[in-house]
N, C-alpha and C positions, 0 to 999 in steps of 0.2 A: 555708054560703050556700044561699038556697032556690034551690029552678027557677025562682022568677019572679024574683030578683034576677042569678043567671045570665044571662035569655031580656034584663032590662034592659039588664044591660053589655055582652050582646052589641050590641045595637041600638045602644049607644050610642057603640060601640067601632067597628062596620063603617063608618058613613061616614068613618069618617078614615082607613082603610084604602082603603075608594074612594077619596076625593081623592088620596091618596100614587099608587095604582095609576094613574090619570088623566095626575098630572103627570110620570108616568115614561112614562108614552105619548105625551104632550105634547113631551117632552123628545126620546125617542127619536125621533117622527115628524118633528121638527125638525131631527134627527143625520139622516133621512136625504135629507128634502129637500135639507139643505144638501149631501150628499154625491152627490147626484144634480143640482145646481147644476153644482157644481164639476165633475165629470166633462162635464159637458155642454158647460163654457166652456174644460175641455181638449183634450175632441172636434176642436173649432170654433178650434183652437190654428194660429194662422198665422206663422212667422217675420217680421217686419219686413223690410223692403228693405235697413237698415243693417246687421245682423244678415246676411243672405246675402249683401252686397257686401265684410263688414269681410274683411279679409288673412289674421285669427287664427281660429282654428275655436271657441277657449274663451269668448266672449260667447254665442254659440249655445248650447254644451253647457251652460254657466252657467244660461244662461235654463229651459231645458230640464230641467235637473237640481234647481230647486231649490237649496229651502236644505240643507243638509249636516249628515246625521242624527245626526252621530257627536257635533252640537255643536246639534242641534235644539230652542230651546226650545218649549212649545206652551201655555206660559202666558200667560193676557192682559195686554195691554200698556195702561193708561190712564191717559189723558193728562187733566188734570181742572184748571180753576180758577175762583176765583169773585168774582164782583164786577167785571171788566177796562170799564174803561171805554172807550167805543165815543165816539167825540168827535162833535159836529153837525158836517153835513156830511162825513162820514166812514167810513169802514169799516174794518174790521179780518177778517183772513184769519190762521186756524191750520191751517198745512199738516202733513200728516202722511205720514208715505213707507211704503207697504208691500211691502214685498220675498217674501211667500209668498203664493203663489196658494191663493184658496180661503181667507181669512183672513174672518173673520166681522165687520162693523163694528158696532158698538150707539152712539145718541148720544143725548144728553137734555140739553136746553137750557132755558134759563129767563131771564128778565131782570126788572130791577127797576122797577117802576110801569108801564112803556109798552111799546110791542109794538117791534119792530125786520125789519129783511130778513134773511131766512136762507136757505141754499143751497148744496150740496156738489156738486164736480164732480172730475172723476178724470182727472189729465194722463198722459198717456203721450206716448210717439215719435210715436203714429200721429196723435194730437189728443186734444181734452177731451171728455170724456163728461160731460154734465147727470147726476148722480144723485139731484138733487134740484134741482127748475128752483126759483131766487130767488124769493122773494115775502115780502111782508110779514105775519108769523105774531103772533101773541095770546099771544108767551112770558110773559107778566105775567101771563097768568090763571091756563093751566096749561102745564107744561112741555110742551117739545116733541122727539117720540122717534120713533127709526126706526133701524131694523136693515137691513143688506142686507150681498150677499156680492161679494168681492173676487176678480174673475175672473182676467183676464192681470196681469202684473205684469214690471216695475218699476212703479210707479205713484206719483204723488203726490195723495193726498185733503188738498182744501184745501177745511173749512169758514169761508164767508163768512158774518160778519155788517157789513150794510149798514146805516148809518146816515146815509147821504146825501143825503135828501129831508129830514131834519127840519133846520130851520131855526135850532129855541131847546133842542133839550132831547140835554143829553148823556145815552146809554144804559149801562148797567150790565150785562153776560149774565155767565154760570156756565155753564160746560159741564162735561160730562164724556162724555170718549170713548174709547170699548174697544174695541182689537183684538184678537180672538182668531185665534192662526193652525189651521190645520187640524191632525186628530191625524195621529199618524205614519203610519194606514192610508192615508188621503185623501192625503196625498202622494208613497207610492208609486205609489200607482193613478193621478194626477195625472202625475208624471213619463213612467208610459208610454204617457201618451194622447199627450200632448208631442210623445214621441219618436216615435210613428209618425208624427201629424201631420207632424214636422218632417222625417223620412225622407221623406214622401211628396212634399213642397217642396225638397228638395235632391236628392231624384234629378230630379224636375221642370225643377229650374234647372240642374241638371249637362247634361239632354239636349238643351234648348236654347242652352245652352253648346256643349255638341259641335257642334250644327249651325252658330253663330257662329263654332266654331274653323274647321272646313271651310271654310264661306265666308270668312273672313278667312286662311287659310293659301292656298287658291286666289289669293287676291287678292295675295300678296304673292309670289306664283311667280310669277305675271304680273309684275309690278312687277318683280322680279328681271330677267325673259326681256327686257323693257322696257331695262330701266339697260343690258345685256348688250349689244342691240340698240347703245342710244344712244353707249356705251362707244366699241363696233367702229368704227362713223359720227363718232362723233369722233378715233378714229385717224388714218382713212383723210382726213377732212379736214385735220386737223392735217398729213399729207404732201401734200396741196395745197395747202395753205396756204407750207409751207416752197417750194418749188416756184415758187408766184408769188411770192412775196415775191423770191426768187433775180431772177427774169426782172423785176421789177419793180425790181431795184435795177440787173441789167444793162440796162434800158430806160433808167433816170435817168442812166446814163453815155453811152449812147450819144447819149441826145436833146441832154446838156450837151455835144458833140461837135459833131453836127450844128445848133444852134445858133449852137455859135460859128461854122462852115463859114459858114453863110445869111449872120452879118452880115461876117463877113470877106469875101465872095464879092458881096456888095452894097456895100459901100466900091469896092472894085477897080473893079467897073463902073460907078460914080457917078463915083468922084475917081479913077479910072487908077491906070495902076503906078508907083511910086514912081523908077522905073530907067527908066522910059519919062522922064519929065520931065527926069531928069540927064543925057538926051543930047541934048537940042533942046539 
């Protein structure tokens, strides 16, 4: 081989060495944004109000801990069909449940002849999050695609296609949608943002708990000294009680006494003694 057939296949060989080099920068800058996502949405990691009121401590530590490495898959999950017909008048929603935080979502849609509404939003405990506000897209010309990352979780992603304004034409879409969960790094470091977040909200609500215990043990010592109070007081009534009730019944005899007296004692003086009359 000359030098100048060398100096060719170099040249002709380097840019494909750059592009490889590129998309591996591509790649990697992508490994780290999304890992710098994700730490940032575990930063910002809040227990739910269900979650600190439930009875059991294992929903929290669940939440917290992840999915469980020992059974961890970190292969993409996609969910894909084609042709589903979308009725006039009508919508159709494919929900999907993502249980790893920090999961990468990819979607790309398409439909046949006519455009349709599309739009994905993310339910949790707390509410639905828009991740994509509804609107009517151009999936007939070109597909339509978008990535985004899966912050807190339990979560339900429910993409919606709307076909509710059209009056005459049944819709046709094709989707395909891939989860990818995070690798095994990203959910260590993920679980311990968690956990301090989550530490920093349960000593939080433990210490305002102590001061609810205070105030409501106070309040039922009172309440005690109270009943204690009322107890005594109804003792000492209840022996008044007996007492009059005594003189209240020795009243009832004595008045049914002196009544009979009044009207026996008012006959005598009215109509005389009977002994008196048997001696005229």
């Amino acid at each position: 081989m000359t030098a100048k057939e060398v100096v060719e296949e170099d040249a002709a060989t380097a840019p494909e060495s750059d592009t490889a080099t590129a998309e591996e920068e591509a790649i990697d800058l992508e490994a780290r944004a999304i890992a710098e996502a994700m730490q940032s949405a575990d930063a910002s990691y809040v227990p739910s109000p269900s979650l600190l009121s439930a009875d059991d401590s294992a929903p929290l530590l669940a939440q917290v801990d992840g999915p469980d490495l020992t059974i961890f898959n970190s292969k993409p999950n996609v969910y894909q069909a084609k042709a589903v017909p979308v009725h006039l008048r009508a919508k159709l929603d494919i929900p999907i449940h993502v249980s790893a935080g920090g999961s990468v979502v990819e979607y790309e849609i398409n439909t046949d002849l006519y455009d349709i509404g599309f739009g994905v939003t993310a339910e949790r405990e707390e509410g639905i999050t828009n991740v994509k506000e509804k609107s009517r897209v151009d999936s007939h010309l070109e597909p339509v695609t978008g990535k985004f990352l899966v912050g807190s979780v339990p979560c339900a992603l429910v993409f919606s296609f709307d076909n509710e304004y059209s009056w005459f034409r049944e819709k046709k879409v094709s989707y395909k949608i891939t989860v990818t969960p995070p690798n095994v790094e990203n959910v260590v470091t993920g679980r311990r943002l968690r956990a301090k977040k989550a530490l920093e909200a349960v000593k939080k609500d433990q210490t305002e708990m102590d001061e609810r215990y205070e105030t409501v043990a106070q309040k039922r010592s009172e309440l005690e000294d109270a009943i204690l109070r009322l107890e005594r007081e109804l003792t000492e009534k209840k022996k008044s009680m007996d007492v009059v009730a005594k003189e209240e019944k020795w009243l009832d005899k004595k008045l049914a006494v002196r009544k009979e007296q009044i009207t026996m004692l008012s006959q005598r003086l009215k109509n005389g003694w009977a002994d008196e009359k048997s001696e005229k």
